[in-house]
Structures are given as C-alpha cells and as structure tokens.
C-alpha positions as CSV (number, residue, x, y, z in Angstrom):
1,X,0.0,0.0,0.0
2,X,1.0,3.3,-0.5
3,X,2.1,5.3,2.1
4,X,1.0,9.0,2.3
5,X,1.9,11.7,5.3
6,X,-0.2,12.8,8.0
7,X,0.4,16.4,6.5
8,X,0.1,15.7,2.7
9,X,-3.5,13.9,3.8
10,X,-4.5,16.5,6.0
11,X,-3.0,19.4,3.5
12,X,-5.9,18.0,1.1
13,X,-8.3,17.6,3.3
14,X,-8.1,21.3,4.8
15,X,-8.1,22.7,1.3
16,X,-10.4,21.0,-0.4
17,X,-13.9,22.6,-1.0
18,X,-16.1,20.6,-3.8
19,X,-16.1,16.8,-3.9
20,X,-17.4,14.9,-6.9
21,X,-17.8,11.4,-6.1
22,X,-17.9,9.1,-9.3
23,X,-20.1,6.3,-8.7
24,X,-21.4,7.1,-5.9
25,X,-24.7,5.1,-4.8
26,X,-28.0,6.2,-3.7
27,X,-28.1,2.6,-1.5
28,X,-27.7,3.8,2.0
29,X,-26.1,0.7,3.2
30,X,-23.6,1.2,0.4
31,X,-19.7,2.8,1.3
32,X,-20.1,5.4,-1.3
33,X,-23.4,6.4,-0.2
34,X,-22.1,7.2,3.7
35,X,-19.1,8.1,2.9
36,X,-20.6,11.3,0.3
37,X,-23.1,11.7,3.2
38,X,-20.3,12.4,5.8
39,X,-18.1,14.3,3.9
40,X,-21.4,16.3,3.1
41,X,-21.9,16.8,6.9
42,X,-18.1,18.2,7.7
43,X,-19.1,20.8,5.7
44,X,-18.1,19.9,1.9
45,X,-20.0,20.2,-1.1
46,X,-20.7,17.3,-2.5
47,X,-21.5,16.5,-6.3
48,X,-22.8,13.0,-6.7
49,X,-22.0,11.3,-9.8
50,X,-23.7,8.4,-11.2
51,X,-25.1,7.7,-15.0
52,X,-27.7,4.8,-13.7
53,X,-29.3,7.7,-11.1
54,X,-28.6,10.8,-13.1
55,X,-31.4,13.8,-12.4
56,X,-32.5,12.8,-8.9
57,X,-31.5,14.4,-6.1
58,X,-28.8,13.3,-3.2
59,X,-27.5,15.4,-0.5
60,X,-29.3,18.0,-1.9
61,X,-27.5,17.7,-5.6
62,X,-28.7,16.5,-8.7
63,X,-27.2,13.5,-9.7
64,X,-25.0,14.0,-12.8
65,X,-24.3,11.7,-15.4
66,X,-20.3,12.3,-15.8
67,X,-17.7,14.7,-14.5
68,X,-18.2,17.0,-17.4
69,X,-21.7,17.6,-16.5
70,X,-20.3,19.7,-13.4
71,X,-20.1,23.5,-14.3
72,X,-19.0,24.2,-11.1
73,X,-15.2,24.3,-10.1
74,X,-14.4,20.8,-8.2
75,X,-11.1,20.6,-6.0
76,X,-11.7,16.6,-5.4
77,X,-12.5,14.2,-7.4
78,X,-13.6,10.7,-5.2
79,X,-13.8,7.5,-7.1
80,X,-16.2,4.3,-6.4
81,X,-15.2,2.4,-9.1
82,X,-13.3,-0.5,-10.2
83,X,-9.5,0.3,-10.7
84,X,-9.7,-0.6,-14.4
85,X,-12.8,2.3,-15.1
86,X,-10.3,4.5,-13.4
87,X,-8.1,6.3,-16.4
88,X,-11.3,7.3,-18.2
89,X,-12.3,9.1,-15.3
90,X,-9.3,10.7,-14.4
91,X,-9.0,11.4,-18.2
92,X,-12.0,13.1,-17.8
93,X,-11.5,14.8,-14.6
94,X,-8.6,16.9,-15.8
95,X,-10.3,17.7,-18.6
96,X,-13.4,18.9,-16.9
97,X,-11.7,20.8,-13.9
98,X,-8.3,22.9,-15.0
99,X,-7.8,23.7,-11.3
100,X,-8.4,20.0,-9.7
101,X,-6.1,19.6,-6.8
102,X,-6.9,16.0,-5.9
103,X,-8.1,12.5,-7.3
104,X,-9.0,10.4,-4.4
105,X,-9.1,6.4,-5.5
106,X,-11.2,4.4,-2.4
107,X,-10.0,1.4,-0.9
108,X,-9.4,-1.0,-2.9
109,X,-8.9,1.1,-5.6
110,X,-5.5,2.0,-7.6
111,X,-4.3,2.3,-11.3
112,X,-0.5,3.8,-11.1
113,X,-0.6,4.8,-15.3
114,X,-3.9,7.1,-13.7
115,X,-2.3,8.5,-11.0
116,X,1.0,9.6,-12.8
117,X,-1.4,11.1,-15.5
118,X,-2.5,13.3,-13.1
119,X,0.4,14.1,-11.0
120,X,1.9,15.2,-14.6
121,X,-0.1,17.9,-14.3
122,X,0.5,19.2,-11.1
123,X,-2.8,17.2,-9.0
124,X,-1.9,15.1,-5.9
125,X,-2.8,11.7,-5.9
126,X,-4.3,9.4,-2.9
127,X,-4.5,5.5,-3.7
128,X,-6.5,2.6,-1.6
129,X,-7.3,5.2,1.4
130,X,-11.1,6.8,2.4
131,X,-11.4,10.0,3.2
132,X,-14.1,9.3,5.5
133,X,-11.7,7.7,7.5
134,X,-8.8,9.5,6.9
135,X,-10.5,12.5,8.4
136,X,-11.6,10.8,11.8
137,X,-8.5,9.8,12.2
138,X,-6.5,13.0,11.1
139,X,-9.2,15.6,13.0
140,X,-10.1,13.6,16.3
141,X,-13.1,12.0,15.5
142,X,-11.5,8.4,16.2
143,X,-10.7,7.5,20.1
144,X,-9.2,4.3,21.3
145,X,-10.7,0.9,19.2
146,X,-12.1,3.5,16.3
147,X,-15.4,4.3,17.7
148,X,-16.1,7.6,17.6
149,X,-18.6,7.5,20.9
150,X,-19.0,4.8,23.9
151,X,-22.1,3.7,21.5
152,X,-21.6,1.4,18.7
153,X,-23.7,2.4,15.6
154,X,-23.4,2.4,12.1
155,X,-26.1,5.4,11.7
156,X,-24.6,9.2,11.1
C-alpha cells in the first residue's frame, strides 16, 4: 500500500472545497453512499456522480451523469469504481476541472498509469485510502478501538 503523510493527507483535506464522487450510490447501506453523506456533513459540497441515477437528487444535488456535467469548479475528485474504469475518469477529470487539486481512488482502488497522469499535471494523488476515515483519524473524531462515541452504531 502506499504510504502517504499525515500532513500531505491532511494538507488536502483542509483545502479541499467541492467533492465529486464518481459512482457514488444512492443505497444507504452502500460505502459510497455514507461516505458522500459524511463528507457532506463536515461541511463539503458534494457533487454525486452516477449515470444509472442521473437527475435525482442526493444530499441535496442532482445526480450527474459524468464529470463534465459539473459547471462548477471541483477541487476533489472521489472515485467508487473499479481500478480498471479508473483512467477514463481521471482522463476526464482533468479535462473537466483545470484547477483540480486531488483525485482520491477508495480502498481497494489503484491504477499507477492514472495516478502519474494526473500528477503530470500538477494534481496530488491518494491510492487505496477513504477520506471518510482519513478524516476521523486526522481531526479527532476516532478514540481508542475507532469508535467515535461509547455507543456502537453504524447510523450518522
């Protein structure tokens, strides 16, 4: 795995504004689905992305079909999918946002050819982490044995 600082993670994290989250799922059960919905509740915007659910409305966003659907300046780009769907979706990523700081590949998730795509032109790359996660753990949200309270509970 690789390894990335506590400061380069938490660098991102501080400056990053706008999340798009490719493939993200309106399932609730699903990791993308509470992972968009707590990085939506620390305070970030987040743009779902998802062909099959394109239109309706999650976290209060529409649903886009693609990256290029978003107008909007993203600094994040989040991706719930397979590691071989990944270099179209970088591809389109830098093409979409000329000021994208980050693509953020989910555990699980890596495709090196991608990631020095991007790095070429200047974007930081996170492999095989969450940022869910990496944000407990980096801002205090995670005590002893990872629960965040003396209750266990999967709700947010």
């Amino acid at each position: 795995m690789t390894e990335y600082s506590d400061d380069f993670l938490t660098q991102i994290l501080k400056r990053t504004k706008t999340i798009a989250v490719a493939g993200v799922s309106m399932n609730p059960v699903r990791p993308s689905y509470y992972v968009a919905r707590y990085l939506s509740l620390r305070g970030y915007k987040v743009i779902p992305v998802n062909p099959g659910h394109a239109g309706k409305m999650l976290f209060g966003q529409t649903i886009r079909t693609s990256l290029s659907e978003i107008s909007e300046p993203v600094d994040m780009v989040d991706i719930f999918r397979r590691s071989e769907a990944v270099p179209p979706i970088v591809d389109e990523a830098l093409e979409a946002f000329p000021n994208l700081r980050t693509i953020w590949m989910q555990i699980g998730i890596e495709h090196a050819t991608a990631a020095a795509t991007a790095q070429a032109r200047g974007v930081d790359v996170v492999m095989n982490r969450c940022p869910k996660i990496e944000y407990q753990r980096l801002f205090g949200e995670l005590r002893m044995g990872g629960f965040a309270t003396g209750m266990i509970s999967s709700k947010l």
